[in-house]
C-alpha positions, 0 to 999 in steps of 0.5 A: 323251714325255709325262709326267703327274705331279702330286701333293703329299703331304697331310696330314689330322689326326684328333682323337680323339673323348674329347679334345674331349668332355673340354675341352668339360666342362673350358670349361664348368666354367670358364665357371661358376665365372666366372658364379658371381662375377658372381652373388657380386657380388651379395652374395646372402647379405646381400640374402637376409637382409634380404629374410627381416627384411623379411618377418618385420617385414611379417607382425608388423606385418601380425598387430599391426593385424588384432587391434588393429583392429576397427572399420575395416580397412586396405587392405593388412590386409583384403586379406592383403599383408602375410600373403602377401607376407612369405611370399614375401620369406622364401622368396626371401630364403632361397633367395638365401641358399642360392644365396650359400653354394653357387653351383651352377646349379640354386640360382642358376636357381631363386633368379633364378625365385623372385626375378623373382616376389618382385619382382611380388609387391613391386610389387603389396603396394607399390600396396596399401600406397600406396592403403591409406595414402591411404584410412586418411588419409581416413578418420582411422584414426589416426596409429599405423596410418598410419604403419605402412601407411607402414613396410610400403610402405617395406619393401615398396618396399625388398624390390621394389628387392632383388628386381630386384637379385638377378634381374638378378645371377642373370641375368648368372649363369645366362642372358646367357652361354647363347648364347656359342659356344665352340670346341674346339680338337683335342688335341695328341695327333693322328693324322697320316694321309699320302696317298702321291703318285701317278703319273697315266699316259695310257690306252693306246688300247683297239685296242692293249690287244686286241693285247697291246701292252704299256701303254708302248708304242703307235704313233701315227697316222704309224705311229712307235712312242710310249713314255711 
């Protein structure tokens, strides 16, 4: 007698589909607001007030030596940086402040972009202010307007360094951790579904289905009657 018997129970677990997408936003407002203190480090809020100081300083002192100088005009006045760029420097340094008080993603993401062009812009006022410097020296404009053109590429270097600063903070907030993989685990809360053993039996012989012998008992070959 032939007995064919196999079979283990197996169990399947079945999340349900609202416990996931539930931890899912659970992981990610917890991965915020860890990427909200690395951009706090920062000190956004202090770097956002002396980018605005360097801004006004540069426009006061920018307006200064355009209505006082008549005769020959500096680089850096005749070509407007300090104009321009203080724009720049208080529209960063206010957003910086605005993203240091309320740290959401949208004010981080637009403080980075805003910064990252303040940045560009610092460098480029710095090398107008380095040539200016030069040329009013050769020029013999006079001590008081060289030495200005030096404070303004002072505060112009200063406000590049402070640019970079906050987009590299900004950075590590909202950008370095967007290809992190995170994996959600299935809720306590399964659903167990058992699949029940099964018993595997021999086919019988289709010659002896026709005859109506029954399914557990046939003949063999030599003619002796198999039960299985």
């Amino acid at each position: 007698m032939t007995t064919l018997q196999g079979i283990e129970q197996t169990t399947i677990e079945v999340a349900p589909g609202g416990a996931q997408t539930s931890e899912r936003s659970i992981v990610r407002s917890q991965k915020w607001k860890e990427n909200a203190e690395k951009f706090l480090k920062g000190e956004p809020k202090v770097l956002g007030v002396v980018q605005v100081m360097i801004g006004l300083i540069n426009l006061s002192l920018g307006m200064i030596m355009k209505n006082t100088i008549h005769s020959f005009l500096p680089l850096s006045v005749y070509t407007w940086a300090p104009v321009w760029g203080s724009i720049m420097f208080i529209l960063s340094g206010s957003l910086s402040i605005a993203a240091g008080a309320r740290t959401t993603e949208d004010l981080v993401t637009s403080s980075l972009s805003l910064n990252t062009i303040s940045s560009v812009v610092a460098a480029a006022t710095s090398v107008i202010s380095v040539i200016s410097v030069v040329i009013s020296a050769s020029n013999y404009l006079g001590e008081i307007f060289v030495g200005i053109d030096v404070l303004m590429l002072i505060l112009n270097t200063l406000e590049f360094c402070i640019a970079v600063s906050v987009s590299a903070f900004g950075c590590k907030a909202s950008c370095c951790n967007s290809s992190e993989i995170v994996v959600i685990l299935p809720s306590n809360h399964s659903v167990s579904a058992a699949v029940p053993p099964m018993l595997l039996q021999p086919l019988v012989p289709p010659v002896y289905q026709e005859k109506g012998v029954p399914e557990n008992l046939y003949k063999n070959s030599t003619g002796e009657r198999v039960q299985f």
